[in-house]
Each structure stands twice: as C-alpha cells, then as structure tokens.
C-alpha positions as YAML, in Angstrom:
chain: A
units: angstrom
residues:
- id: 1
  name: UNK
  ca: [41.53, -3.05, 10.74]
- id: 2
  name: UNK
  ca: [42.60, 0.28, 9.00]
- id: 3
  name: UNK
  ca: [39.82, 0.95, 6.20]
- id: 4
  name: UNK
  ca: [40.96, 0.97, 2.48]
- id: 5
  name: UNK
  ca: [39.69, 2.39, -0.08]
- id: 6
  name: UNK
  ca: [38.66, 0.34, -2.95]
- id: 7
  name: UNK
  ca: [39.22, 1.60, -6.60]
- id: 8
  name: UNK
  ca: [36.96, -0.88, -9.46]
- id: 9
  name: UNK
  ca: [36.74, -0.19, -13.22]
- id: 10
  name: UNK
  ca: [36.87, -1.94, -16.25]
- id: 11
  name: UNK
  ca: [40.69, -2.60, -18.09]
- id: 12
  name: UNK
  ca: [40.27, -3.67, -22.07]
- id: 13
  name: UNK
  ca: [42.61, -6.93, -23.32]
- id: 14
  name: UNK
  ca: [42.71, -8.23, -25.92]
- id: 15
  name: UNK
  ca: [39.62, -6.26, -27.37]
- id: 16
  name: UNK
  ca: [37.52, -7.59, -23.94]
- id: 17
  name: UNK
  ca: [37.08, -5.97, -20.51]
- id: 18
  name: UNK
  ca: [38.14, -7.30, -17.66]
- id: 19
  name: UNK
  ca: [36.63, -5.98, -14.42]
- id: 20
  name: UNK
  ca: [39.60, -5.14, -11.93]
- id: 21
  name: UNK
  ca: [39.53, -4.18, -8.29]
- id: 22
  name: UNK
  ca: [42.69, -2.15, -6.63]
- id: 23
  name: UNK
  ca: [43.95, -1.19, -3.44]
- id: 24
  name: UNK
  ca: [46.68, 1.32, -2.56]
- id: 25
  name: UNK
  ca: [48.86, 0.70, -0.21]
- id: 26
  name: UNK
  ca: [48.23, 3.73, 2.52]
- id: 27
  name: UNK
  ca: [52.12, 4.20, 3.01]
- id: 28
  name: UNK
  ca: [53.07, 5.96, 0.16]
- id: 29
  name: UNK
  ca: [57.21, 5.34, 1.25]
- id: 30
  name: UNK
  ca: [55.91, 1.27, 1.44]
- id: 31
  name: UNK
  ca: [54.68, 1.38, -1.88]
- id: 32
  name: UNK
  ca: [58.37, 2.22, -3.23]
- id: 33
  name: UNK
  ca: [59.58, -1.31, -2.21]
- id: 34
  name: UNK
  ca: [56.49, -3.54, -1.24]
- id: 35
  name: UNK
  ca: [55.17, -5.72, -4.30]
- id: 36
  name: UNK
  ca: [51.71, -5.60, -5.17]
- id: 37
  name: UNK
  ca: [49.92, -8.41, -4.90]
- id: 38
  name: UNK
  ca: [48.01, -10.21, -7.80]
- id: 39
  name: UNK
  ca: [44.96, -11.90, -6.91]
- id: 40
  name: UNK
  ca: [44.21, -14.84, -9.66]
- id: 41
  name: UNK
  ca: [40.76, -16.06, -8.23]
- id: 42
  name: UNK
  ca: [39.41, -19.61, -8.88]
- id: 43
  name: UNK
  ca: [37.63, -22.01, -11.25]
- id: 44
  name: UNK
  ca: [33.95, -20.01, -9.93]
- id: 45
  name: UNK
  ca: [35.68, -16.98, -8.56]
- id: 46
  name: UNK
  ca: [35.64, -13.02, -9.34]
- id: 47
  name: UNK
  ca: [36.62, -10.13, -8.15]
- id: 48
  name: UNK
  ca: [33.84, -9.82, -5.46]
- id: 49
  name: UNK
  ca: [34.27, -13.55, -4.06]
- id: 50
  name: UNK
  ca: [37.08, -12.61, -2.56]
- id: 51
  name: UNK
  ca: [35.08, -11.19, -0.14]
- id: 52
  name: UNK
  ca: [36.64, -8.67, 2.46]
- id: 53
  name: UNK
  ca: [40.51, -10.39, 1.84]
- id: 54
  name: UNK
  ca: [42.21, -8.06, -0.20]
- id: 55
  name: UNK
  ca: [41.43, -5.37, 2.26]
- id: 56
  name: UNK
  ca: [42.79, -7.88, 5.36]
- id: 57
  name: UNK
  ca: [46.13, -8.23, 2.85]
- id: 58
  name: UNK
  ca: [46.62, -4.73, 2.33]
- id: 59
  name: UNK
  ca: [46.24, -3.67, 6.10]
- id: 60
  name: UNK
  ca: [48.19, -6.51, 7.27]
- id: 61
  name: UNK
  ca: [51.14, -6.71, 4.83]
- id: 62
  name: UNK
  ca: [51.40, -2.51, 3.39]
- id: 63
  name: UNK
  ca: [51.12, -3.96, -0.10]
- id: 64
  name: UNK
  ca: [48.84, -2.91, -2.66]
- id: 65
  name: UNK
  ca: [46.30, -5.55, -3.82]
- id: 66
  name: UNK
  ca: [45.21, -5.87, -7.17]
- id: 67
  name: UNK
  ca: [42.44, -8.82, -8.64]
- id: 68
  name: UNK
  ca: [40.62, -9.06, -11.40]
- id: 69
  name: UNK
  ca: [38.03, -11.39, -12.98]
- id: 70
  name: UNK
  ca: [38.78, -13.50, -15.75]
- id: 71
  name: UNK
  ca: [36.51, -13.65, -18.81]
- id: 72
  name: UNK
  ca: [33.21, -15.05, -18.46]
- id: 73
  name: UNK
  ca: [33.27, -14.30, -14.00]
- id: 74
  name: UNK
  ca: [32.04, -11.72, -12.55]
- id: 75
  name: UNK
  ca: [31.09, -8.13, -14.02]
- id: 76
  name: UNK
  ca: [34.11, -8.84, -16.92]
- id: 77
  name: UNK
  ca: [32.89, -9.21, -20.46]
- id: 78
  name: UNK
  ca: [31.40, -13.14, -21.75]
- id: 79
  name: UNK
  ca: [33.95, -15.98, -22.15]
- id: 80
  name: UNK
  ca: [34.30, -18.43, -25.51]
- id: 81
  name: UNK
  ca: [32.56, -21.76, -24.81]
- id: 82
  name: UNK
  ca: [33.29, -24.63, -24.20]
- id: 83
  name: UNK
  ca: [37.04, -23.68, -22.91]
- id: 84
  name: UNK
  ca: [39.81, -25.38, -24.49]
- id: 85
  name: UNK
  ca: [41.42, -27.64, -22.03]
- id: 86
  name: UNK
  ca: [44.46, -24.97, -22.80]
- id: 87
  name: UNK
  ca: [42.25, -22.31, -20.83]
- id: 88
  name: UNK
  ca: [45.02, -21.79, -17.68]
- id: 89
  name: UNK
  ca: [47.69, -21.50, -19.85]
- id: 90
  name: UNK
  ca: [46.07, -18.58, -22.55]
- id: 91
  name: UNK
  ca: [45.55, -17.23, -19.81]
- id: 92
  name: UNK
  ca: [49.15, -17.40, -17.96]
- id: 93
  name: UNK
  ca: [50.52, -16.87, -21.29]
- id: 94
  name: UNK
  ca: [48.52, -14.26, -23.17]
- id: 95
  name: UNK
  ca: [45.90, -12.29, -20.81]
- id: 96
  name: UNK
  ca: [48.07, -11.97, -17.75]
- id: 97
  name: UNK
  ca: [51.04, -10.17, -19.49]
- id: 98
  name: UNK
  ca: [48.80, -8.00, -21.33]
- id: 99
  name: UNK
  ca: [46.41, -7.04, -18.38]
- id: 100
  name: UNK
  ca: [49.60, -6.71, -16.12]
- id: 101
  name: UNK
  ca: [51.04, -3.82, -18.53]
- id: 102
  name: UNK
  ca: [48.15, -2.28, -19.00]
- id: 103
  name: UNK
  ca: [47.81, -1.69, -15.02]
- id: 104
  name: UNK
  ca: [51.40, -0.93, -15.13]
- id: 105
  name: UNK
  ca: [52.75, -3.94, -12.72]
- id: 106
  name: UNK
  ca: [56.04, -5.15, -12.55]
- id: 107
  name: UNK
  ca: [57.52, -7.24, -10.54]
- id: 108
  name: UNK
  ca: [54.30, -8.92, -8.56]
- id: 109
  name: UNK
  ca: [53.88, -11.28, -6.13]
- id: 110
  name: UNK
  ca: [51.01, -13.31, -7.86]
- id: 111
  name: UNK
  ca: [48.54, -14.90, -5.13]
- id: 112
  name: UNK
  ca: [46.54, -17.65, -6.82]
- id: 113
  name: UNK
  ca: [43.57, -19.66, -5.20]
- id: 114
  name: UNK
  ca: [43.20, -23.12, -7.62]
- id: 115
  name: UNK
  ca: [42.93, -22.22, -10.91]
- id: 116
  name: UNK
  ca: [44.08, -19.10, -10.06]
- id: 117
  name: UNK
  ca: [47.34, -20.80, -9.02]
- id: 118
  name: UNK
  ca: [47.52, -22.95, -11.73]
- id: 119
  name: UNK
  ca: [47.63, -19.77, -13.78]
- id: 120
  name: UNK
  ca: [50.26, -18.45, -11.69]
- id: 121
  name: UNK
  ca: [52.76, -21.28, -11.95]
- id: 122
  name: UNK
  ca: [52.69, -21.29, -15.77]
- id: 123
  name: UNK
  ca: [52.68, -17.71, -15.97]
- id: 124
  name: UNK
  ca: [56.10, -18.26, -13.69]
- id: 125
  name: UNK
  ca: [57.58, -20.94, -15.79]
- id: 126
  name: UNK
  ca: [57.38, -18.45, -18.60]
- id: 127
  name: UNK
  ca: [58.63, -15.74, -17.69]
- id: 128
  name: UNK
  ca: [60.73, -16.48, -13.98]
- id: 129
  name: UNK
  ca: [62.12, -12.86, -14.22]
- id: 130
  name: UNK
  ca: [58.88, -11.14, -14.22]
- id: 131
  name: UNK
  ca: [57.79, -12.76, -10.50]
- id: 132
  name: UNK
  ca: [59.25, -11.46, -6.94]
- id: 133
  name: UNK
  ca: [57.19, -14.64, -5.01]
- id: 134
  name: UNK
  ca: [54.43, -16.77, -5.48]
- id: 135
  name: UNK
  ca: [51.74, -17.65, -3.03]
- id: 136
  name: UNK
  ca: [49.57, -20.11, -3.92]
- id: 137
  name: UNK
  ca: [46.24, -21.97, -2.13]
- id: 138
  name: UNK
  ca: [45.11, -25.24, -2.89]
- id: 139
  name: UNK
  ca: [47.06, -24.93, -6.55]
- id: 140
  name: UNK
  ca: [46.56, -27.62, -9.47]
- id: 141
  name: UNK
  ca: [49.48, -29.17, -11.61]
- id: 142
  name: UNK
  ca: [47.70, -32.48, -12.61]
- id: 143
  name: UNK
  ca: [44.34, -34.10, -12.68]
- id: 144
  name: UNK
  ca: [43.47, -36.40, -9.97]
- id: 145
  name: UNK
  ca: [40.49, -38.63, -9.55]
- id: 146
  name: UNK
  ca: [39.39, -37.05, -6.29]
- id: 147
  name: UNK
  ca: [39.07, -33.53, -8.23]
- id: 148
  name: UNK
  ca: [36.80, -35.20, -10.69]
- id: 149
  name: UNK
  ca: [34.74, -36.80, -8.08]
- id: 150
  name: UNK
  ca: [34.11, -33.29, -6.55]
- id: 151
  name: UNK
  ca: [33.74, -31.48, -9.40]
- id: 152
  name: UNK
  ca: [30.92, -34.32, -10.24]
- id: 153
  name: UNK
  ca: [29.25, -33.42, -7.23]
- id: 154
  name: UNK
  ca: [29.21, -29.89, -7.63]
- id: 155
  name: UNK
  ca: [27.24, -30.87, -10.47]
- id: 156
  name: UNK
  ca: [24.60, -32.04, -9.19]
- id: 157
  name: UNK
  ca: [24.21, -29.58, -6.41]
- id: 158
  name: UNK
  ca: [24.20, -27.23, -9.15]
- id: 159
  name: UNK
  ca: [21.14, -28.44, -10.66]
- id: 160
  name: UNK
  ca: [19.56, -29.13, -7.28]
- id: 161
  name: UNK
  ca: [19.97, -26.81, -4.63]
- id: 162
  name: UNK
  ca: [20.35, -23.40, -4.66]
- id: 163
  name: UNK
  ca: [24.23, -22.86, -5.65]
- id: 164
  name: UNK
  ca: [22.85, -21.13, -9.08]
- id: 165
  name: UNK
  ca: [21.14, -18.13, -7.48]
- id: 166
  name: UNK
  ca: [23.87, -17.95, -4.77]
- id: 167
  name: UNK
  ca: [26.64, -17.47, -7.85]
- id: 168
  name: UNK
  ca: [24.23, -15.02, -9.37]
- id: 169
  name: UNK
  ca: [24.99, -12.96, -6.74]
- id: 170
  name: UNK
  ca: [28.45, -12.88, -8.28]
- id: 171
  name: UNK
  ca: [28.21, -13.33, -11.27]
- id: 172
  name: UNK
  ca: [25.11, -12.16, -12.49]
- id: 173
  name: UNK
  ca: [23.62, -13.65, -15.64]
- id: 174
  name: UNK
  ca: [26.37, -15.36, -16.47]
- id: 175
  name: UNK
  ca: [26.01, -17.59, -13.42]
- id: 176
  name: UNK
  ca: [25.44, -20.38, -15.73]
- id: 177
  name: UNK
  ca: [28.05, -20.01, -18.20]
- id: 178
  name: UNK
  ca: [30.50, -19.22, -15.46]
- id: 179
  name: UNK
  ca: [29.42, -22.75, -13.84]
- id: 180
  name: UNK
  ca: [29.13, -25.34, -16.46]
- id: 181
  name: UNK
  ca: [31.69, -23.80, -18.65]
- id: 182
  name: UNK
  ca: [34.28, -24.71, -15.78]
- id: 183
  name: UNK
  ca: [32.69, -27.79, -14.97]
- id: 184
  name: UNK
  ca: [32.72, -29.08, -18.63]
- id: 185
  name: UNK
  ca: [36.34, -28.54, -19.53]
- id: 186
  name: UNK
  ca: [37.25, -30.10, -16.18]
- id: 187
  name: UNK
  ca: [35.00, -33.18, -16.69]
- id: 188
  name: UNK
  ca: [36.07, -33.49, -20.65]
- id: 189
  name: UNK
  ca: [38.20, -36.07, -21.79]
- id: 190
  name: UNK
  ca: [40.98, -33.99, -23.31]
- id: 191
  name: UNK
  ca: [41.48, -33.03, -19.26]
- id: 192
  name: UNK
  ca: [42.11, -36.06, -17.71]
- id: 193
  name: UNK
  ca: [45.93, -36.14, -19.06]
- id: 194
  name: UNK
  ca: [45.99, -32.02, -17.46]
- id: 195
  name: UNK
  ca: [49.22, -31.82, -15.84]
- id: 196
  name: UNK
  ca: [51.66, -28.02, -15.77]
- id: 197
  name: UNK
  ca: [54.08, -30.09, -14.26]
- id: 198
  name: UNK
  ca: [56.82, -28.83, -16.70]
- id: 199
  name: UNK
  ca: [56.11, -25.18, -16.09]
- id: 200
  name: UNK
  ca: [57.93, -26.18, -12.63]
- id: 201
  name: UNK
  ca: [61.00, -26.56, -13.43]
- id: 202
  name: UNK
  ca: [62.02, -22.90, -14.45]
- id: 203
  name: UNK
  ca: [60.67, -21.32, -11.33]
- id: 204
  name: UNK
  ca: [63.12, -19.57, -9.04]
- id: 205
  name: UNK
  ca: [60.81, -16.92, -7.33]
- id: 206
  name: UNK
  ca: [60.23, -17.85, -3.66]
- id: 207
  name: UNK
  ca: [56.88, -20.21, -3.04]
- id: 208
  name: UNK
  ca: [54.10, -20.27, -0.16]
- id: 209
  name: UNK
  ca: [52.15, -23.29, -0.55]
- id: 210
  name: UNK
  ca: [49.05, -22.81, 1.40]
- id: 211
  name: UNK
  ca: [46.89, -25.95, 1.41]
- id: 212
  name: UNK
  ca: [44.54, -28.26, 3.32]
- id: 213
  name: UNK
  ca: [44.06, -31.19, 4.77]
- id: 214
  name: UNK
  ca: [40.74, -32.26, 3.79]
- id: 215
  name: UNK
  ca: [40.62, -30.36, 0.25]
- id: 216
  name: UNK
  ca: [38.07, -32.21, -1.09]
- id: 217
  name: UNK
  ca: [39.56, -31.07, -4.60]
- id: 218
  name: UNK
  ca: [42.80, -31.77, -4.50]
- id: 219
  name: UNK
  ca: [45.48, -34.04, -1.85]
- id: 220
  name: UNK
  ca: [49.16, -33.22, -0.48]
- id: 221
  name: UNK
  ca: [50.19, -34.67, -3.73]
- id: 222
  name: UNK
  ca: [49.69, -31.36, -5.57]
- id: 223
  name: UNK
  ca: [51.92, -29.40, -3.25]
- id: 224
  name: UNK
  ca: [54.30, -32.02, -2.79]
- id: 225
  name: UNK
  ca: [55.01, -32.17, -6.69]
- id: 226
  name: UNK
  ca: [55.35, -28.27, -6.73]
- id: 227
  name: UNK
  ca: [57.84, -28.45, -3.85]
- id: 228
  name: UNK
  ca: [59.70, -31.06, -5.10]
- id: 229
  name: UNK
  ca: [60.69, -29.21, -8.87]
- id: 230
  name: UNK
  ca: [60.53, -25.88, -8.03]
- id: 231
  name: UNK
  ca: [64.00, -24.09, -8.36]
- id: 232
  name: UNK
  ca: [63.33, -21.79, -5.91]
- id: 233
  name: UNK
  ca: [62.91, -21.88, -1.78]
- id: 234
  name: UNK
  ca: [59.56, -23.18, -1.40]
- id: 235
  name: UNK
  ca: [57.48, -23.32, 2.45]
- id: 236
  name: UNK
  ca: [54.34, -24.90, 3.25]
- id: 237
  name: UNK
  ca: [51.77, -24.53, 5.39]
- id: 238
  name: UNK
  ca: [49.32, -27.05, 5.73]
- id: 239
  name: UNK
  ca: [45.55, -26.34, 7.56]
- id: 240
  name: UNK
  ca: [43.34, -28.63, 9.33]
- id: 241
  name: UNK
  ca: [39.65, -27.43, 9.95]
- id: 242
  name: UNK
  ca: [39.52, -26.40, 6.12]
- id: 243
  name: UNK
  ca: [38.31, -27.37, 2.89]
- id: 244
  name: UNK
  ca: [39.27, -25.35, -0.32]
- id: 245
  name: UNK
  ca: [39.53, -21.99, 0.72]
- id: 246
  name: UNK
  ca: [42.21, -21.16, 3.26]
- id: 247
  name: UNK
  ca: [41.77, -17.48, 2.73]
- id: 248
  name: UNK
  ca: [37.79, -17.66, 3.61]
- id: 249
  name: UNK
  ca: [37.67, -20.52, 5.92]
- id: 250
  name: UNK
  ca: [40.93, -20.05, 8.01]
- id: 251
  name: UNK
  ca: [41.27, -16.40, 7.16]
- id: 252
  name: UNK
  ca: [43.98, -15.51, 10.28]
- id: 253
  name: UNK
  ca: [46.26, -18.49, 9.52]
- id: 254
  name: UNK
  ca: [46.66, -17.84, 6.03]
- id: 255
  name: UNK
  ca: [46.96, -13.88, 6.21]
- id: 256
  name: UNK
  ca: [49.67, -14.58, 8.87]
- id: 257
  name: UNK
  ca: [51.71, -17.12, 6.64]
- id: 258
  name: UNK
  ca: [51.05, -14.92, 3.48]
- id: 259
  name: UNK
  ca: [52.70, -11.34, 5.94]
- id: 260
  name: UNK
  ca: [55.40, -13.58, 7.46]
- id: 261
  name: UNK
  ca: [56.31, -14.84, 3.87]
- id: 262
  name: UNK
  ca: [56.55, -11.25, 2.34]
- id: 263
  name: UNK
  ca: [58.71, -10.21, 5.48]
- id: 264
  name: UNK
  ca: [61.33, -12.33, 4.26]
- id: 265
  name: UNK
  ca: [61.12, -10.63, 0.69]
- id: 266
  name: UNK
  ca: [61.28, -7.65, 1.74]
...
C-alpha cells in the first residue's frame, strides 16, 4: 500500500477544539475532481479508532480523507453531559457545517460508521446540495429493542472487564465520560421514540449502505427504511462474518464497495 502522510491538529468550533486528522490525496491532478471523504466515527469512536482505514481509503480510491473527533472522544476538547437525546442532530446541524468551512470542504462524500451515519443522513436532509454521496456502515434512523439490549450489555462489560482501560487508549481520561455519556442518552427514556426517519426524504446524493448480518446493534430493518425513502440511487452491500464494524472486521470487502461506489461518481 502506497504510504500517506498523515497531517493532525486541532480546528476551533464553536469556541471548542475538535481534533482532526487529514490525508492528501498524492495525485495532485485527482484532487481537482475526487471528493474528499468525511469520516463521522461512532457512538465510542475518534479519530485514532479508525485505525489504519483512512490511509487504505486514500491509497485505494485517490481521495483525500478527512475525520475528526466529536466533542467529548478522543484528544478533542470535553463534551456537555448528559447529551440531549438531540445530540446527532446539533451535531448534523450545527458542528458539521461549521467544522466543514473551517477546513474549507465542499462538496464531500460523508462516510459515517453508526452514529456517525446517523449524523450524516440528517446533515443530508438539511442541506441535499452540500453532499456528492453518502456511504454509510451499520447507520441508525430509529431505536430498536435489539440496540438497547446491546448497548445494556456493553454496560456491564464496561464495569467488568477491561473495555475502560482499552478506550483509554483512545480516549484518554475521558474514557469514562466518552462511555457512559453515550450509553446514558441511548438507554434514557426520551430515546426510545429516536427515529431521523424524516431527514430521508430530501436526500438525492447517491447512497452505499454497508451493513451486516449479525450487527448485534442494529437489523436489515435500518437499511431497508433508508433505501426505501431515499430520493436518490441507493446500493447495498450486505456482510456475513461481521458484527458492527465492516471497515475493521471485513476491511477488503468494504474498501472495495466504498472504491467501486466512488467510480461511478466520478
């Protein structure tokens, strides 16, 4: 794999900063009409849990990659506590825009993993114009019992088991916060009525839908409710042998889907 070079920092919204990771595409002719992408990580993601996949998108598909971690994750200044169960769509509707100008996107192609796709469909339903494709793993528009169930679990290996020191490693001290303060708002009553399904309706960018089989956080009926509303040509790809993360646990098949998608938006 051709080695890219990785530039971090800090970007300030909205009076906070946000820790940011980029890549440049190598090409600089490519980088004239290839979108960046925009990672949007998960509920317990960062910028460094995405592990070595921005560079495999970057080689792979001559785009330039850009993630970042929300509040509270990662190296990025503290989060508010508890989160309102409105946390996706401040962030779709009032952090993205901002942090977008102030790296001086336009046009993306936002990649979202769960929350982070959540956060990309409403950011989509707002503004449909601002959005050359979508590609989203194991995305959220409702609630569903199942997701509670796991998210109960992960609980209780959380105060059992190792998973807090194995987050610090991401997330430093605010391991905890970044934890429970997801957990919480997804457990709290005010979420169990969660559902973006009326962001759908306004989206015309093309859609990958990247799922599994055997999420254990989410089933087919997420993508199938995105598929059927969106306005725009939507594909799926469904993986077997996989849990939550296509782009860690079946890291070929989903960079392969992900360069044959932006082929065809090229």
């Amino acid at each position: 794999m051709t080695q890219h070079l990785a530039d971090t920092g800090f970007l300030k919204v909205h009076d906070q900063r946000l820790e940011y990771c980029w890549i440049a595409p190598q090409n600089s002719r490519q980088a004239s009409h290839h979108p960046v992408l925009v990672l949007l990580h998960e509920g317990l993601g960062c910028v460094t849990m995405w592990k070595d996949f921005p560079a495999q998108l970057a080689a792979r598909t001559g785009c330039g990659v850009f993630s970042y971690s929300r509040a509270g994750y990662g190296r990025s200044d503290p989060a508010l506590l508890p989160r309102p169960a409105r946390y996706m769509h401040d962030e779709a509707e009032l952090v993205l825009p901002a942090l977008l100008a102030a790296a001086g996107i336009e046009q993306p192609v936002l990649l979202g993993h769960s929350d982070g796709g959540s956060i990309a469909l409403i950011y989509a339903g707002c503004h449909p114009d601002a959005v050359r494709g979508l590609v989203l793993l194991a995305p959220h528009v409702f609630n569903e019992p199942l997701c509670i169930e796991a998210i109960t679990a992960a609980g209780e290996r959380y105060r059992s088991s190792d998973l807090p020191q194995r987050l610090a490693r991401y997330h430093g001290a605010q391991a905890d916060a970044a934890f429970w303060g997801w957990h919480d708002v997804w457990l709290s009553p005010a979420f169990r009525q969660w559902n973006i399904e009326a962001s759908l309706a306004s989206i015309t960018a093309p859609t990958l839908l990247i799922q599994s089989r055997q999420d254990p956080y989410g089933t087919l009926a997420q993508i199938n409710a995105i598929s059927g509303q969106l306005q725009g040509p939507v594909e799926q790809r469904l993986l077997a042998d996989c849990a939550h993360a296509p782009h860690l646990e079946q890291p070929e098949q989903t960079v392969t889907a992900i360069q044959e998608f932006l082929y065809k938006l090229l």
